[in-house]
PLY file of the C-alpha trace (Angstrom):
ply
format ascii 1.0
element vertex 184
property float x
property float y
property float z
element edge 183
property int vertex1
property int vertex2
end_header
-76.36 32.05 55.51
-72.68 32.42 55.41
-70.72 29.91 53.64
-66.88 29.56 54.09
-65.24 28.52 50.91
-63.77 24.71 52.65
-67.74 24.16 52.69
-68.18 24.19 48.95
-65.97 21.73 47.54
-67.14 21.93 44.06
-69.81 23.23 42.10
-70.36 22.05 38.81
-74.51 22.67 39.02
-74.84 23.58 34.90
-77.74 23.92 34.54
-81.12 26.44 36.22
-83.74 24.78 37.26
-86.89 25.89 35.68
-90.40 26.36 37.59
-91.59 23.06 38.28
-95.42 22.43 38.83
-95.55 18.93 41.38
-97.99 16.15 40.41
-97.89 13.52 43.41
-97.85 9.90 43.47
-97.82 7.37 45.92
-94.08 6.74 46.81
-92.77 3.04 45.98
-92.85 0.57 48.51
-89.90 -1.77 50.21
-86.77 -0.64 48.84
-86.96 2.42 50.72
-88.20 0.66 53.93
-85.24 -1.73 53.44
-82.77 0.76 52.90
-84.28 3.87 55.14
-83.81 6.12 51.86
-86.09 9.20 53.38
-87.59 11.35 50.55
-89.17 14.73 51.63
-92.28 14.55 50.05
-93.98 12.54 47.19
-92.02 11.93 43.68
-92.79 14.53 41.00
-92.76 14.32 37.56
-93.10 16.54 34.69
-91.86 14.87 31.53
-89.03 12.43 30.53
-88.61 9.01 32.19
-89.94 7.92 35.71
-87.59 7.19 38.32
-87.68 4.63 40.91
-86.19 4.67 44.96
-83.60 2.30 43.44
-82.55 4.39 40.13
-82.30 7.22 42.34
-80.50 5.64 45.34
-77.97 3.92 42.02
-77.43 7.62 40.71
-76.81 9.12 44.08
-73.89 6.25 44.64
-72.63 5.49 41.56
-71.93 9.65 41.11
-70.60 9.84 44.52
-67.98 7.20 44.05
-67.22 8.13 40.57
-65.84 11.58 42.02
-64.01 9.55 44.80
-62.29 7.51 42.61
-61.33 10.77 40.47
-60.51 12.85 43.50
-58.62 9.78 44.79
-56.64 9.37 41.15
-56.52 12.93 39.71
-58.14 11.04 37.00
-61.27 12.97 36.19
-61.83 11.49 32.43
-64.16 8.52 33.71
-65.94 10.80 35.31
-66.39 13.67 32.50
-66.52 10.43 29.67
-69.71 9.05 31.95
-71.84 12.18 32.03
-74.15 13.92 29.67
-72.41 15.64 26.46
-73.54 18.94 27.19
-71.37 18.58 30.70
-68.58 17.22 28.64
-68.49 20.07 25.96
-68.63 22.76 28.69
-65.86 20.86 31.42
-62.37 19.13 30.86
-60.44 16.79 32.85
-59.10 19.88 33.79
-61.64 21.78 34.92
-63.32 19.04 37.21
-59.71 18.85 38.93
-60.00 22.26 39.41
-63.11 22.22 40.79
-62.32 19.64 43.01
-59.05 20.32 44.38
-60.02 21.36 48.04
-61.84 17.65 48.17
-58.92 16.42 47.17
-56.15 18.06 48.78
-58.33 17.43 52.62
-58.24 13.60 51.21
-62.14 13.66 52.11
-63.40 10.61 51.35
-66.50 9.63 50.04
-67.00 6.37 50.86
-69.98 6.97 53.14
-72.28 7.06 49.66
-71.51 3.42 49.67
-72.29 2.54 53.16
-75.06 4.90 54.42
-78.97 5.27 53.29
-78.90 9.17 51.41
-81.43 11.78 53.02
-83.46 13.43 49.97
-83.99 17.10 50.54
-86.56 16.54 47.95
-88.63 13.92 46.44
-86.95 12.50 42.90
-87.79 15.48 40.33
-87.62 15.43 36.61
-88.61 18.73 35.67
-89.84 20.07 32.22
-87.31 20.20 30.32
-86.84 16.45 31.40
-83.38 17.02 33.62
-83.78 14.68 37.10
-82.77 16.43 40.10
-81.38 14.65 43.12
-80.27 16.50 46.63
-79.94 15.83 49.64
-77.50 14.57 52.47
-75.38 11.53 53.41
-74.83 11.39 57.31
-71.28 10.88 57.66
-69.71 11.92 60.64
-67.55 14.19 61.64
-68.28 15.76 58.14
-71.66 14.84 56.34
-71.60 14.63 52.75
-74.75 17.18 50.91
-75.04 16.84 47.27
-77.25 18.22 44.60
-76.84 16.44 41.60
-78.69 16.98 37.97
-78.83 14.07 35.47
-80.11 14.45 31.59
-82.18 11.44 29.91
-79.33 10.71 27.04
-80.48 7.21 24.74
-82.58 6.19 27.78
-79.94 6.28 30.58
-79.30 9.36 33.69
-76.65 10.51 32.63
-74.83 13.42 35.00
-75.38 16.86 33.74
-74.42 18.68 37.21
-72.85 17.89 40.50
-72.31 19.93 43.38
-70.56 18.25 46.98
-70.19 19.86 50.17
-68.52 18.42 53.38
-70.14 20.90 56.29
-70.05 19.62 59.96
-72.41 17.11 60.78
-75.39 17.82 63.12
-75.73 16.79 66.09
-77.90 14.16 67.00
-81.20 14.48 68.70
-81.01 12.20 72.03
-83.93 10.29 72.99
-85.28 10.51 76.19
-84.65 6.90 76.98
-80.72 7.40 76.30
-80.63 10.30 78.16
-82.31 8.94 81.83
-79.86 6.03 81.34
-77.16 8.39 81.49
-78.36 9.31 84.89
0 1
1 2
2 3
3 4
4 5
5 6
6 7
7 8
8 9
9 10
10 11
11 12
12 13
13 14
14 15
15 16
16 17
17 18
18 19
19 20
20 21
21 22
22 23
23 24
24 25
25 26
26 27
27 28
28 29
29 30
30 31
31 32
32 33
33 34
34 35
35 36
36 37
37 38
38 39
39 40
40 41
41 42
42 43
43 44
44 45
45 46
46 47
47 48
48 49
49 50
50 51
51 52
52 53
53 54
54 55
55 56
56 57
57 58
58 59
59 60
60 61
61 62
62 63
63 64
64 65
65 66
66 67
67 68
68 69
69 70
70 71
71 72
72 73
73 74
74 75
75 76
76 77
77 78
78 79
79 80
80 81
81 82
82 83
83 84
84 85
85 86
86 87
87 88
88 89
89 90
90 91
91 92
92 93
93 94
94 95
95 96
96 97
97 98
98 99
99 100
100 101
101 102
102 103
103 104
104 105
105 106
106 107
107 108
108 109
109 110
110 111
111 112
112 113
113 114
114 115
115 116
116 117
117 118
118 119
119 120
120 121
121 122
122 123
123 124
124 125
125 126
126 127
127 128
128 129
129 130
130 131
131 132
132 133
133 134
134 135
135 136
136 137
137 138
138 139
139 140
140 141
141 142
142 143
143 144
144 145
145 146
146 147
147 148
148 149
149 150
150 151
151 152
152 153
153 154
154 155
155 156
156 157
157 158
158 159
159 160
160 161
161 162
162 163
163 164
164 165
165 166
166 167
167 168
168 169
169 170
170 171
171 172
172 173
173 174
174 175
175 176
176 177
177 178
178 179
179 180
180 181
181 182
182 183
């Protein structure tokens, strides 16, 4: 796969995941009915803290508009000063700017993590060295929003240890057969 530089915006991802082994569970109920959050598979965990439909749908958001609100600023100390130490000691102000300067300077914004239900690529994770891993996709249109985003257990709360945003073209739509003989 070929990937033009305007697709990655910014990648940040610190840390490599290690070999995970998956233990399933029985998804949660309701939340994700009520809010269409579709995970891929089962959650998976392998040691630190269970998480939740909602702390995962939270995260997603909450890290989403955090880097709008820098991107929209310059202002990237809230979101450095919110993540996990080990992101702060290895990125400044500075470098998340950096990193995020073609989001910025195309004004993309990322309201659409407020608004619309995230796709997981992959069940909620926490692997074994107890890091939560959350990808996926937010179907905005014309540009969707994909992000793969790492969060570290620090005093009991996710806090961001890597983020990665991209802003590819959307898909297209599948169109039912019932939309498409009304067409006719």
């Amino acid at each position: 796969m070929v990937v033009s530089p305007r697709l990655i915006v910014g990648t940040i991802l610190i840390v490599a995941c290690a070999p995970m082994r998956a233990e399933t569970q029985s998804p949660p109920s309701g939340f994700a009915d009520r809010w269409a959050v579709q995970p891929a598979a089962a959650p998976t965990r392998q040691g630190g803290p269970q998480v939740t439909v909602e702390q995962a749908l939270y995260l997603i958001r909450s890290s989403l508009l955090t880097l709008n609100d820098a991107n929209r600023s310059g202002n990237y100390s809230v979101l450095r000063d919110l993540a996990a130490p080990e992101f702060q000691a290895r990125n400044s102000a500075a470098d998340l700017a950096l990193a995020f300067s073609d989001l910025r300077a195309r004004k993309f914004d990322l309201f659409g993590a407020a608004l619309l239900a995230p796709r997981l690529s992959a069940a909620p994770n926490v692997n074994g060295r107890g890091m939560l891993r959350l990808s996926g996709t937010i179907p905005t249109r014309p540009l969707q929003i994909d992000f793969d985003l790492m969060f570290q257990d620090v005093g009991g709360s996710w806090r961001l240890h890597g983020l990665s945003v991209a802003t590819p073209a959307a898909a297209a739509e599948a169109t039912s057969p019932q939309a498409e003989a009304s067409k006719h």
